[in-house]
Chimera marker file (.cmm) of the C-alpha trace (Angstrom):
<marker_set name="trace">
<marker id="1" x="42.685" y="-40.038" z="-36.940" r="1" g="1" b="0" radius="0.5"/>
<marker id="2" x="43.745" y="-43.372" z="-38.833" r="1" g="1" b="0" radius="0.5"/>
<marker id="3" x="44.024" y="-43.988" z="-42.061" r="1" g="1" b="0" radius="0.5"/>
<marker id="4" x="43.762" y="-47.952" z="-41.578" r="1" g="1" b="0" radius="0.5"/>
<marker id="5" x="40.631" y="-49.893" z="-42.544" r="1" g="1" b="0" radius="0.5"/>
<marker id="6" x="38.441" y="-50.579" z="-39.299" r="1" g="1" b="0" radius="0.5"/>
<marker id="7" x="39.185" y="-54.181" z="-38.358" r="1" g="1" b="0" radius="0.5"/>
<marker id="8" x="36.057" y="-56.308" z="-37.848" r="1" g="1" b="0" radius="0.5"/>
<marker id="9" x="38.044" y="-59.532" z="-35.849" r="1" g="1" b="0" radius="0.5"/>
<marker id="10" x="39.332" y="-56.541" z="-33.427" r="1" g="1" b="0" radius="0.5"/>
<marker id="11" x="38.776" y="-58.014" z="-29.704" r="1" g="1" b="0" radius="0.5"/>
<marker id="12" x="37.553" y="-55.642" z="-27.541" r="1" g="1" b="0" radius="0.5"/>
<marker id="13" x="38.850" y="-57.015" z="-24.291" r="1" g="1" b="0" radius="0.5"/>
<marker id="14" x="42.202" y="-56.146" z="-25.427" r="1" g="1" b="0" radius="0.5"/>
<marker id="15" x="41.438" y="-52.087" z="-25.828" r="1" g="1" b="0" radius="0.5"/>
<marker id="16" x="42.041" y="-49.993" z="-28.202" r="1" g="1" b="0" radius="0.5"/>
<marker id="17" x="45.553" y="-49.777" z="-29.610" r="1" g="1" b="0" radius="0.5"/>
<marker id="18" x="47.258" y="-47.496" z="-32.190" r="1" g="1" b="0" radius="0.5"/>
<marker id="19" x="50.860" y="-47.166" z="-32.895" r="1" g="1" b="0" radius="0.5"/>
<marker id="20" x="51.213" y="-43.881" z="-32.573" r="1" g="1" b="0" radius="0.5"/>
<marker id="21" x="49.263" y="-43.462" z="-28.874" r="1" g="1" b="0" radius="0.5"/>
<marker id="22" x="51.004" y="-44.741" z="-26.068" r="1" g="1" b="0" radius="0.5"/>
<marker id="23" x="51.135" y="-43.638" z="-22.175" r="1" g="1" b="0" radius="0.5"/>
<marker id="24" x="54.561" y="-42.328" z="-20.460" r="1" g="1" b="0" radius="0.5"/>
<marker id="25" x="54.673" y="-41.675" z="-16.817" r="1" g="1" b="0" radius="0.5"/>
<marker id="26" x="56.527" y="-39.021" z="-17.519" r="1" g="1" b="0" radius="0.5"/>
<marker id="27" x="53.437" y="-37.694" z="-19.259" r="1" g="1" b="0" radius="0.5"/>
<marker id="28" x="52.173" y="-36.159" z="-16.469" r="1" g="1" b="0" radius="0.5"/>
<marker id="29" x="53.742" y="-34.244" z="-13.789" r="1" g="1" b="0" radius="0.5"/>
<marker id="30" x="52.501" y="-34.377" z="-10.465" r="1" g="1" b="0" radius="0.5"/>
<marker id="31" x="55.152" y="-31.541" z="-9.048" r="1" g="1" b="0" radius="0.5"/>
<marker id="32" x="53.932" y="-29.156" z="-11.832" r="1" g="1" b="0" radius="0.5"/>
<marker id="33" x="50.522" y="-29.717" z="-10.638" r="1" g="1" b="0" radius="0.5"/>
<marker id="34" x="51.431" y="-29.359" z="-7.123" r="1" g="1" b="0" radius="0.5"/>
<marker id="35" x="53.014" y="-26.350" z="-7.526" r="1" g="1" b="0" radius="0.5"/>
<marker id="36" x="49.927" y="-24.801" z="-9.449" r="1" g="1" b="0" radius="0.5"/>
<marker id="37" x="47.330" y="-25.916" z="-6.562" r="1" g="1" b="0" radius="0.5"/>
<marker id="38" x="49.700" y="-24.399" z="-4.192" r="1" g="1" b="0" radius="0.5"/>
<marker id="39" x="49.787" y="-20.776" z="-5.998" r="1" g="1" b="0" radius="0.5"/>
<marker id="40" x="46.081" y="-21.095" z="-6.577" r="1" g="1" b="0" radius="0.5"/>
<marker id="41" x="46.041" y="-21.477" z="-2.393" r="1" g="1" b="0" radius="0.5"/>
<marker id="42" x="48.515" y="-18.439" z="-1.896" r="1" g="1" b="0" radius="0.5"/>
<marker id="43" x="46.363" y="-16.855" z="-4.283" r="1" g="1" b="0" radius="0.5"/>
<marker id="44" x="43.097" y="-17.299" z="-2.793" r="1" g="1" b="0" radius="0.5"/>
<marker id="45" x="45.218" y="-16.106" z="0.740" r="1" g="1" b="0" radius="0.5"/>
<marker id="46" x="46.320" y="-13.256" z="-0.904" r="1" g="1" b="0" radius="0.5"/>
<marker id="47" x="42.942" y="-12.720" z="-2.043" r="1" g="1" b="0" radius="0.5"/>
<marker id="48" x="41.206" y="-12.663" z="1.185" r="1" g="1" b="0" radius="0.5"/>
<marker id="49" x="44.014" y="-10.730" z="3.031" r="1" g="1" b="0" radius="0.5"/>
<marker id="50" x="43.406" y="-7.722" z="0.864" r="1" g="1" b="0" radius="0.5"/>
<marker id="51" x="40.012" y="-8.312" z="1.245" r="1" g="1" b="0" radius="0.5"/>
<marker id="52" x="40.192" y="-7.967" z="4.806" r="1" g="1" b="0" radius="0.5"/>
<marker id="53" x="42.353" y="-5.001" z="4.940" r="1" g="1" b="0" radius="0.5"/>
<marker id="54" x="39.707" y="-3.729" z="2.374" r="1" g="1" b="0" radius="0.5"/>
<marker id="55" x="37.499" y="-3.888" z="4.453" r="1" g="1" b="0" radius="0.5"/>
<marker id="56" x="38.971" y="-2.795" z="7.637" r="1" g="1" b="0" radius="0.5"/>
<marker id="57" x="40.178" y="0.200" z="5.942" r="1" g="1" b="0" radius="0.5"/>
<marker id="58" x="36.446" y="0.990" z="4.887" r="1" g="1" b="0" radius="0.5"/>
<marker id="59" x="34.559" y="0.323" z="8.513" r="1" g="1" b="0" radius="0.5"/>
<marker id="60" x="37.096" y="2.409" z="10.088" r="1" g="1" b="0" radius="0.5"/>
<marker id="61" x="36.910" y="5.159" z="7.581" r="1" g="1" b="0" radius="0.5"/>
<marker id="62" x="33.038" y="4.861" z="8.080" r="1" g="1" b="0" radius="0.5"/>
<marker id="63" x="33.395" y="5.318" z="11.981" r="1" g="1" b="0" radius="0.5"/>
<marker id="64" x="35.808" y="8.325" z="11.247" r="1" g="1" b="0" radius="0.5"/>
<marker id="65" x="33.039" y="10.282" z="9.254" r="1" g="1" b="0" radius="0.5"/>
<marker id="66" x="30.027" y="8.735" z="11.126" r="1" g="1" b="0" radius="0.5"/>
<marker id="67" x="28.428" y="12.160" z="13.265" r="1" g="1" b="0" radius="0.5"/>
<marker id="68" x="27.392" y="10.918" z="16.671" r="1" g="1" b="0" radius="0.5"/>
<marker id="69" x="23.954" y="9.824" z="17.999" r="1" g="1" b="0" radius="0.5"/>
<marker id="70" x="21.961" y="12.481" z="19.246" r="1" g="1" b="0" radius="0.5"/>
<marker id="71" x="20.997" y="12.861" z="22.806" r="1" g="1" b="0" radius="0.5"/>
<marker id="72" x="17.550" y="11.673" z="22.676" r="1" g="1" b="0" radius="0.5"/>
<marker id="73" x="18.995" y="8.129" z="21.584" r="1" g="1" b="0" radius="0.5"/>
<marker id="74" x="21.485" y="7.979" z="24.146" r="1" g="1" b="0" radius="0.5"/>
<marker id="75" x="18.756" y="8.081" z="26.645" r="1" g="1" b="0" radius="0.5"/>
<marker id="76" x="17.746" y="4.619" z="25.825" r="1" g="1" b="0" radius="0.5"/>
<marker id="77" x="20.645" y="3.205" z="27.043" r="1" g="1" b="0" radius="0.5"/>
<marker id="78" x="23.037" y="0.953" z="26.142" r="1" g="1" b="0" radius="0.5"/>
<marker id="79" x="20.353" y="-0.499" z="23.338" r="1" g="1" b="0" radius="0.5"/>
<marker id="80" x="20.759" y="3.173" z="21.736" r="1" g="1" b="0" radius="0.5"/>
<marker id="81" x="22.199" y="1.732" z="18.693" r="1" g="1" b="0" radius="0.5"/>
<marker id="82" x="19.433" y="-0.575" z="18.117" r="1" g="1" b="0" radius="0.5"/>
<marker id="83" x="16.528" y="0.490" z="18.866" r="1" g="1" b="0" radius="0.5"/>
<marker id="84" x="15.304" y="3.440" z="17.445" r="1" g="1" b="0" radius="0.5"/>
<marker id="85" x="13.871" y="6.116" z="19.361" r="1" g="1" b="0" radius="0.5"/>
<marker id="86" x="9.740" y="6.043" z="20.585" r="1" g="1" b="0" radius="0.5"/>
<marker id="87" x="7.013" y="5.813" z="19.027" r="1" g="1" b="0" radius="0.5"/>
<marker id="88" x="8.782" y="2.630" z="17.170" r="1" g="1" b="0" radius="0.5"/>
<marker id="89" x="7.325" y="1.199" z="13.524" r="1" g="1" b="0" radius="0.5"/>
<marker id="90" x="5.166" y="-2.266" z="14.650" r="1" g="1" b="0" radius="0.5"/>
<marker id="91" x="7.207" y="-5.151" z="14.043" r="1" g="1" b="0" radius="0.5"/>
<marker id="92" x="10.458" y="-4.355" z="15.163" r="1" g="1" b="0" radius="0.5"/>
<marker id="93" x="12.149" y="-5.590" z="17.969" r="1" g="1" b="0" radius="0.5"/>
<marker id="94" x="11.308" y="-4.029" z="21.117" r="1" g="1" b="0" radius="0.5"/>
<marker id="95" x="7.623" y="-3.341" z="20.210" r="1" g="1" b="0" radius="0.5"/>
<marker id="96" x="5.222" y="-4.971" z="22.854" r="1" g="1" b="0" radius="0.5"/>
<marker id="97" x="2.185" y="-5.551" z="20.546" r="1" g="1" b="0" radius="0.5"/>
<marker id="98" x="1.483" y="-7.544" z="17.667" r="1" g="1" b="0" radius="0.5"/>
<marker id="99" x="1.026" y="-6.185" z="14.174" r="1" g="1" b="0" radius="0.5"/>
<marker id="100" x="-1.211" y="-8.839" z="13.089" r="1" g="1" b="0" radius="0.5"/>
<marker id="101" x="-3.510" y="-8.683" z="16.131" r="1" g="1" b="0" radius="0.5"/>
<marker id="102" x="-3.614" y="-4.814" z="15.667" r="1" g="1" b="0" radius="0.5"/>
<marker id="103" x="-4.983" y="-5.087" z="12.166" r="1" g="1" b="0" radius="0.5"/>
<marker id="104" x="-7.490" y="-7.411" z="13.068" r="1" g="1" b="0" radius="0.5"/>
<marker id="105" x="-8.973" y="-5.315" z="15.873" r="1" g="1" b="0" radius="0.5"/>
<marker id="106" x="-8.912" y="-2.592" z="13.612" r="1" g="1" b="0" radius="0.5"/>
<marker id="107" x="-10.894" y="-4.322" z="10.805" r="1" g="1" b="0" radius="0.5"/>
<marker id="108" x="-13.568" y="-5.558" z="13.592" r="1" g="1" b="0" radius="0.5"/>
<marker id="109" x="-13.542" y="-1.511" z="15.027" r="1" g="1" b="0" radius="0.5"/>
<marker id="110" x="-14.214" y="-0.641" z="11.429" r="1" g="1" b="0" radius="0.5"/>
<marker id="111" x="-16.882" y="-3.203" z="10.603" r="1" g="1" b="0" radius="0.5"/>
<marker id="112" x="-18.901" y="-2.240" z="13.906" r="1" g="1" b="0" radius="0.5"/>
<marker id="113" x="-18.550" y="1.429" z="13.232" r="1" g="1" b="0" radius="0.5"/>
<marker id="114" x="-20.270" y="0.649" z="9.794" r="1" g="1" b="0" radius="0.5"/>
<marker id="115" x="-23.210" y="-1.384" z="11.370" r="1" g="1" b="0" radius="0.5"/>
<marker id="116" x="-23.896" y="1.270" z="14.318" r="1" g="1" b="0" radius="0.5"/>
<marker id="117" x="-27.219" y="2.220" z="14.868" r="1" g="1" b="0" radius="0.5"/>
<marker id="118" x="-27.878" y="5.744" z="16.407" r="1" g="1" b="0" radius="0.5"/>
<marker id="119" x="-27.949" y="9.206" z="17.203" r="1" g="1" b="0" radius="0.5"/>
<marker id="120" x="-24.971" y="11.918" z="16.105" r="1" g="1" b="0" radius="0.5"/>
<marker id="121" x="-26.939" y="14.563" z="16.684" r="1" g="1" b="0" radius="0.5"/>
<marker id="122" x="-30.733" y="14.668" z="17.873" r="1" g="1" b="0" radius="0.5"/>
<marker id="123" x="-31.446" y="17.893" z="18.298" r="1" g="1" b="0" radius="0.5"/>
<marker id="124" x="-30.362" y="18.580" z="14.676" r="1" g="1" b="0" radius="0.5"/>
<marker id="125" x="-31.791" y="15.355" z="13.797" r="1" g="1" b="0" radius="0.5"/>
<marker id="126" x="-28.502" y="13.737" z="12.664" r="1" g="1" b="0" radius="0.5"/>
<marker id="127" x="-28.638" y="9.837" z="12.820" r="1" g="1" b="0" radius="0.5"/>
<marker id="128" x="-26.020" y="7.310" z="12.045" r="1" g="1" b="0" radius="0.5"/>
<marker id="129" x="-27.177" y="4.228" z="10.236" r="1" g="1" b="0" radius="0.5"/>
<marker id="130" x="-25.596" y="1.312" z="8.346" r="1" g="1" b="0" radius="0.5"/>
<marker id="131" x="-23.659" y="1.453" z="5.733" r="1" g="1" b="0" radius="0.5"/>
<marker id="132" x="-25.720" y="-1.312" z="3.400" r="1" g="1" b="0" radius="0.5"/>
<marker id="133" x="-28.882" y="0.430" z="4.923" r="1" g="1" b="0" radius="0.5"/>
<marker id="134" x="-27.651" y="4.140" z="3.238" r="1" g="1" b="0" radius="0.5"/>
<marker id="135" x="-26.456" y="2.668" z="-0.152" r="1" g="1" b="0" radius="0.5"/>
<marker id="136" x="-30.323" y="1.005" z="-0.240" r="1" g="1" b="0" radius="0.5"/>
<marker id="137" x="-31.600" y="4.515" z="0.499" r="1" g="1" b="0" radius="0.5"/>
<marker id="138" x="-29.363" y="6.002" z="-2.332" r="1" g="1" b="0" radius="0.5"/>
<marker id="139" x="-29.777" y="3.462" z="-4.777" r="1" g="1" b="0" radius="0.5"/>
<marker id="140" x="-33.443" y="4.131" z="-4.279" r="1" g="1" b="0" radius="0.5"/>
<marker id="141" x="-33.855" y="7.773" z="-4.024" r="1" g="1" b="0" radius="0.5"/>
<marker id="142" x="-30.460" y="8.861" z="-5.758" r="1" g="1" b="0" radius="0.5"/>
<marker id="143" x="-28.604" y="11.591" z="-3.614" r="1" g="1" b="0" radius="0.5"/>
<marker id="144" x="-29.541" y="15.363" z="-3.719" r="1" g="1" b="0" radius="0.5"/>
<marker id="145" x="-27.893" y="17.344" z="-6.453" r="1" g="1" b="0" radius="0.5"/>
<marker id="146" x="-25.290" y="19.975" z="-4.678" r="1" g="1" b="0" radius="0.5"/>
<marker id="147" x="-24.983" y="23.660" z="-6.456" r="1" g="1" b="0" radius="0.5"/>
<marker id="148" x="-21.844" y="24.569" z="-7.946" r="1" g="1" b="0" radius="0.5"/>
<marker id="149" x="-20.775" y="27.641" z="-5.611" r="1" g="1" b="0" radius="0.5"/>
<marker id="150" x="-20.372" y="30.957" z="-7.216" r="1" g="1" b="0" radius="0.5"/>
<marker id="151" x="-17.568" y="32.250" z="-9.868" r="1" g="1" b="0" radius="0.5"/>
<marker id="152" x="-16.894" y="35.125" z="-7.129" r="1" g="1" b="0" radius="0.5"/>
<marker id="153" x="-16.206" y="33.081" z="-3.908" r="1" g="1" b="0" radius="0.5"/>
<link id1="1" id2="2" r="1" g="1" b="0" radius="0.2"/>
<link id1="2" id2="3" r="1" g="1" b="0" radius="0.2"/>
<link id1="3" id2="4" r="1" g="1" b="0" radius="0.2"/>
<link id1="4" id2="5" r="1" g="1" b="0" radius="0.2"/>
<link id1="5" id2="6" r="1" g="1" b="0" radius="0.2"/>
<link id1="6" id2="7" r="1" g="1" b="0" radius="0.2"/>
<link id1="7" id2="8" r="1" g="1" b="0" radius="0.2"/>
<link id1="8" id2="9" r="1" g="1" b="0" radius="0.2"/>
<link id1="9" id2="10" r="1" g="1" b="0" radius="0.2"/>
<link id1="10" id2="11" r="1" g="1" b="0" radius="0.2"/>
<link id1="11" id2="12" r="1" g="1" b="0" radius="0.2"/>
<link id1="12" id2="13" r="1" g="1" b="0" radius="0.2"/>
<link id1="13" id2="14" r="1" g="1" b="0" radius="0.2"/>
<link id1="14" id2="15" r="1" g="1" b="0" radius="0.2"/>
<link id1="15" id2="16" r="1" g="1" b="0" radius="0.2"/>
<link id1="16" id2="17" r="1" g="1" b="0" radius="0.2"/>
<link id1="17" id2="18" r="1" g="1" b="0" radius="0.2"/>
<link id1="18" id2="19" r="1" g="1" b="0" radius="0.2"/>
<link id1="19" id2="20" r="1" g="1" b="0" radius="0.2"/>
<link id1="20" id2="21" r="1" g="1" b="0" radius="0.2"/>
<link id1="21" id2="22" r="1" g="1" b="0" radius="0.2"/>
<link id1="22" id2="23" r="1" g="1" b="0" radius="0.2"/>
<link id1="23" id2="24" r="1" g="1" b="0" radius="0.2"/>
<link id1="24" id2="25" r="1" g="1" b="0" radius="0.2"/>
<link id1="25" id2="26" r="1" g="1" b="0" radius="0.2"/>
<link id1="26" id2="27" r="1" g="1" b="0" radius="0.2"/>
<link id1="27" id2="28" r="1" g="1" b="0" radius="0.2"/>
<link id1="28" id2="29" r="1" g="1" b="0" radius="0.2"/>
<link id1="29" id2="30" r="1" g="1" b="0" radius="0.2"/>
<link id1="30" id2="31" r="1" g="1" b="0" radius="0.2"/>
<link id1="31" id2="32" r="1" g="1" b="0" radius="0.2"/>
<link id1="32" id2="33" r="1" g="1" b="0" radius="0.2"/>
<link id1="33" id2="34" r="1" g="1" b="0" radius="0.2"/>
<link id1="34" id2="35" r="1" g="1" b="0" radius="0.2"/>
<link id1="35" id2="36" r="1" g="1" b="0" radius="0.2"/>
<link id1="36" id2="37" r="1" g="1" b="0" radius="0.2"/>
<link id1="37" id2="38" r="1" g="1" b="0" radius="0.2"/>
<link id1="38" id2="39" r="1" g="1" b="0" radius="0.2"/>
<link id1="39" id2="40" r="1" g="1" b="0" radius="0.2"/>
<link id1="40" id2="41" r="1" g="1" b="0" radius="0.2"/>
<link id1="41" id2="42" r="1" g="1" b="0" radius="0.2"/>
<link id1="42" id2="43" r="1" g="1" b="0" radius="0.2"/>
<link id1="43" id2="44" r="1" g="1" b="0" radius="0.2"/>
<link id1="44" id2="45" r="1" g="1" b="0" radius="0.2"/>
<link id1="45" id2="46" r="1" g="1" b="0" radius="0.2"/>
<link id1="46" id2="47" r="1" g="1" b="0" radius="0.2"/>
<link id1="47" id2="48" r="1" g="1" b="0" radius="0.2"/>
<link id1="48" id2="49" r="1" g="1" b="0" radius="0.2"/>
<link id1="49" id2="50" r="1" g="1" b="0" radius="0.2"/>
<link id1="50" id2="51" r="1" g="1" b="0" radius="0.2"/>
<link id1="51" id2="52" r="1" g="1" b="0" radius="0.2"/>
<link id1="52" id2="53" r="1" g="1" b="0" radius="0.2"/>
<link id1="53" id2="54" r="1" g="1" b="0" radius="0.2"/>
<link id1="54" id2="55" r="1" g="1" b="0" radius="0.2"/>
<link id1="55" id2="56" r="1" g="1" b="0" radius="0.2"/>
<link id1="56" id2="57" r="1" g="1" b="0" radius="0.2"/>
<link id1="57" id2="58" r="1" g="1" b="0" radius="0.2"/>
<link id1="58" id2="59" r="1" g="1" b="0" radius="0.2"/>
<link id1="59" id2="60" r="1" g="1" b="0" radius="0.2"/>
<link id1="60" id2="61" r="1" g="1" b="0" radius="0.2"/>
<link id1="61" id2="62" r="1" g="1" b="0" radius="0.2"/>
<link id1="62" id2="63" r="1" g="1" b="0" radius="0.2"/>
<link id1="63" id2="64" r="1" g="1" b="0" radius="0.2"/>
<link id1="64" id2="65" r="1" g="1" b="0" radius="0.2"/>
<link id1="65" id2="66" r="1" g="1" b="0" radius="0.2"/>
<link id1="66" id2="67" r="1" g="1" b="0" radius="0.2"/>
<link id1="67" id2="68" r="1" g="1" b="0" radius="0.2"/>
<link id1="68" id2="69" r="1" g="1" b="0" radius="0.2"/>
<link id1="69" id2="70" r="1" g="1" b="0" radius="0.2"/>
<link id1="70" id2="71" r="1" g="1" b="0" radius="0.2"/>
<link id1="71" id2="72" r="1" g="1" b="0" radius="0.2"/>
<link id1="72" id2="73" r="1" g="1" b="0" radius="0.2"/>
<link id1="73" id2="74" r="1" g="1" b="0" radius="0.2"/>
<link id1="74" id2="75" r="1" g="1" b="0" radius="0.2"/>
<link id1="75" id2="76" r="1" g="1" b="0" radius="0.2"/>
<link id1="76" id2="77" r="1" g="1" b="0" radius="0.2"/>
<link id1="77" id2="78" r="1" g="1" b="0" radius="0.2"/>
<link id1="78" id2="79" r="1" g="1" b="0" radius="0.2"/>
<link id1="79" id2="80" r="1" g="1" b="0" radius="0.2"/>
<link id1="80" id2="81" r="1" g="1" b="0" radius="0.2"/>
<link id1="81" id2="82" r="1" g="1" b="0" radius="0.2"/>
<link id1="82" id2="83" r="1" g="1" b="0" radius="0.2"/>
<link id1="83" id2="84" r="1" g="1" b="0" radius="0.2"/>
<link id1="84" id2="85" r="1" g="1" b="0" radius="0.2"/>
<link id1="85" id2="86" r="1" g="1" b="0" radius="0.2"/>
<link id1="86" id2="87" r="1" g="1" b="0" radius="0.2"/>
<link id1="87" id2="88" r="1" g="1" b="0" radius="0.2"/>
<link id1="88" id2="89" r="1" g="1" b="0" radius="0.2"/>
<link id1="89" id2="90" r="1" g="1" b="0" radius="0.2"/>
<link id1="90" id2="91" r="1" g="1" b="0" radius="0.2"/>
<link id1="91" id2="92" r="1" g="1" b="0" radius="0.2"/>
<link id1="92" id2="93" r="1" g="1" b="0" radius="0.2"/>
<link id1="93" id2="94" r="1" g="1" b="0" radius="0.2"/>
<link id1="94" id2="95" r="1" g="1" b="0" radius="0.2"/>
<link id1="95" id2="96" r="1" g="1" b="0" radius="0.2"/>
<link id1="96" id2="97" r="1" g="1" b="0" radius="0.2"/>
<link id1="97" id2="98" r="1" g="1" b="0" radius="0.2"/>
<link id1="98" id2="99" r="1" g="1" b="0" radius="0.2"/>
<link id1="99" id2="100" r="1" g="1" b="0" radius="0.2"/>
<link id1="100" id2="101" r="1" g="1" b="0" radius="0.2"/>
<link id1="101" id2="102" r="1" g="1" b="0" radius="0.2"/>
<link id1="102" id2="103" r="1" g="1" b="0" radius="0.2"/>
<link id1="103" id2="104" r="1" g="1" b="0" radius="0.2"/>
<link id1="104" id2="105" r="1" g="1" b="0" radius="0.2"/>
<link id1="105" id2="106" r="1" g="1" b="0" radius="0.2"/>
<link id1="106" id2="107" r="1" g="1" b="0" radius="0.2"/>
<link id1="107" id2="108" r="1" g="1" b="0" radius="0.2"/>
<link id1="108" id2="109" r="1" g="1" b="0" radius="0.2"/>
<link id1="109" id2="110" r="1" g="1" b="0" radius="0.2"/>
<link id1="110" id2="111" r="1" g="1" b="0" radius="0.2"/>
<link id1="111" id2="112" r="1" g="1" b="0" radius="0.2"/>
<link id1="112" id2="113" r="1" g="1" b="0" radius="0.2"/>
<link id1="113" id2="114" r="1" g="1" b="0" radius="0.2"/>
<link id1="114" id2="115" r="1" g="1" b="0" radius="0.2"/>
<link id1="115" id2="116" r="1" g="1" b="0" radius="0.2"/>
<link id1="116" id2="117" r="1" g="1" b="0" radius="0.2"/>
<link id1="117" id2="118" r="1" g="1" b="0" radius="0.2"/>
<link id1="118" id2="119" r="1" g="1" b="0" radius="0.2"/>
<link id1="119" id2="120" r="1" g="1" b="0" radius="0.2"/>
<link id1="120" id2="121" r="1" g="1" b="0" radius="0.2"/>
<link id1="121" id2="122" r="1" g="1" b="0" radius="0.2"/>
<link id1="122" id2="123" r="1" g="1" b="0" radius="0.2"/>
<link id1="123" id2="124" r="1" g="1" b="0" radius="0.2"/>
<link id1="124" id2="125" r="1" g="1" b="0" radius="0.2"/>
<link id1="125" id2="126" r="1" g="1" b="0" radius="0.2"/>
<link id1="126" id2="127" r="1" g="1" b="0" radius="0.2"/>
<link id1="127" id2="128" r="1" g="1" b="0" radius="0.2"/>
<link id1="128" id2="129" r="1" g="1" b="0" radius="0.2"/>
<link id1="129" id2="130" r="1" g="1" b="0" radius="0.2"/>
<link id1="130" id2="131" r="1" g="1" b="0" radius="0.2"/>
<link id1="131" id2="132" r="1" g="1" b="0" radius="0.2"/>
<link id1="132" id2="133" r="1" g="1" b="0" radius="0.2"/>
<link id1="133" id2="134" r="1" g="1" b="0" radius="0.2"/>
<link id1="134" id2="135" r="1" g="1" b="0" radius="0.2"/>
<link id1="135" id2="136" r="1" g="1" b="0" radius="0.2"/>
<link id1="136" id2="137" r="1" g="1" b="0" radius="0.2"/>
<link id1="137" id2="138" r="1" g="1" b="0" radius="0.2"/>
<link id1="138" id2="139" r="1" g="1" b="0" radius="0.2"/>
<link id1="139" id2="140" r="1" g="1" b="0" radius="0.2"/>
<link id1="140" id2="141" r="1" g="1" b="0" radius="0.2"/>
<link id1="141" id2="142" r="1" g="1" b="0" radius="0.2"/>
<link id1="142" id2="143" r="1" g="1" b="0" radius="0.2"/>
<link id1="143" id2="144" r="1" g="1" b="0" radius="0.2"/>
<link id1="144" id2="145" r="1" g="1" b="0" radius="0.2"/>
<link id1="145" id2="146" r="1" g="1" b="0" radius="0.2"/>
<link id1="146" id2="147" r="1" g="1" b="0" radius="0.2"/>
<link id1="147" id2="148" r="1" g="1" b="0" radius="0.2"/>
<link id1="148" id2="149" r="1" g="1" b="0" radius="0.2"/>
<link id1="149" id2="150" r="1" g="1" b="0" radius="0.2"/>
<link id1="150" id2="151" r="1" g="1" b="0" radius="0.2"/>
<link id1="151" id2="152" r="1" g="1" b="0" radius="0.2"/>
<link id1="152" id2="153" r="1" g="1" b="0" radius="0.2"/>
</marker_set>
């Protein structure tokens, strides 16, 4: 910090000057910073050797205590390690249909099962109606009350 008054005539072209700052290129040695990105390099080699070995050391320790596939994967093939044995999750690779396609068939199955018309049983006078039909009928007539069974049973 100086102690000097701050100069008003000061040209600015000129920069700023100060007796006691000054540049030396001996200031700054490019060697010594060299030498410090090349043990940061050996470093980071270092670094990813041990990693490796790491690594290595693990995987082949896994293998060692790994118990082998049973029997009924080996049938698949050579794609026993992949695929998993029948019937497969949808969605995974090897499975024909589509999961998306599956769902929507199911919500149109559904939908038509609730807007079926007919007979379950005639001779014991069982029909099958909608479902917006039977909640009419309910909210209408309210449902038969059910008796408790029996302490004893």
């Amino acid at each position: 910090m100086s102690t000097k008054p701050y100069n008003k005539e000061h040209d600015a072209s000129q920069g700023a000057r100060h007796a006691d700052v000054s540049f030396e290129s001996q200031d700054i040695k490019v060697a010594s910073i060299y030498r410090y990105l090349g043990a940061l390099a050996a470093t980071t080699v270092a670094a990813l050797l041990i990693c490796i070995f790491i690594l290595r050391f693990t995987s082949a320790f896994l293998a060692s205590s790994d118990t082998p596939p049973p029997q009924s994967r080996e049938i698949l093939g050579k794609d026993f390690k992949s695929l998993p044995p029948e019937p497969r999750l949808q969605g995974v690779p090897g499975h024909i249909t589509d999961p998306q396609q599956d769902l929507r068939n199911k919500i149109e199955a559904d939908l038509e099962a609730n807007e079926r018309l007919g007979w379950v049983d005639k001779k014991a006078g069982v029909a099958q109606i909608p479902v917006k039909d039977a909640m009419k009928i309910i909210a209408e007539k309210g449902l038969n009350a059910v008796n408790p069974p029996a302490e004893g049973k």
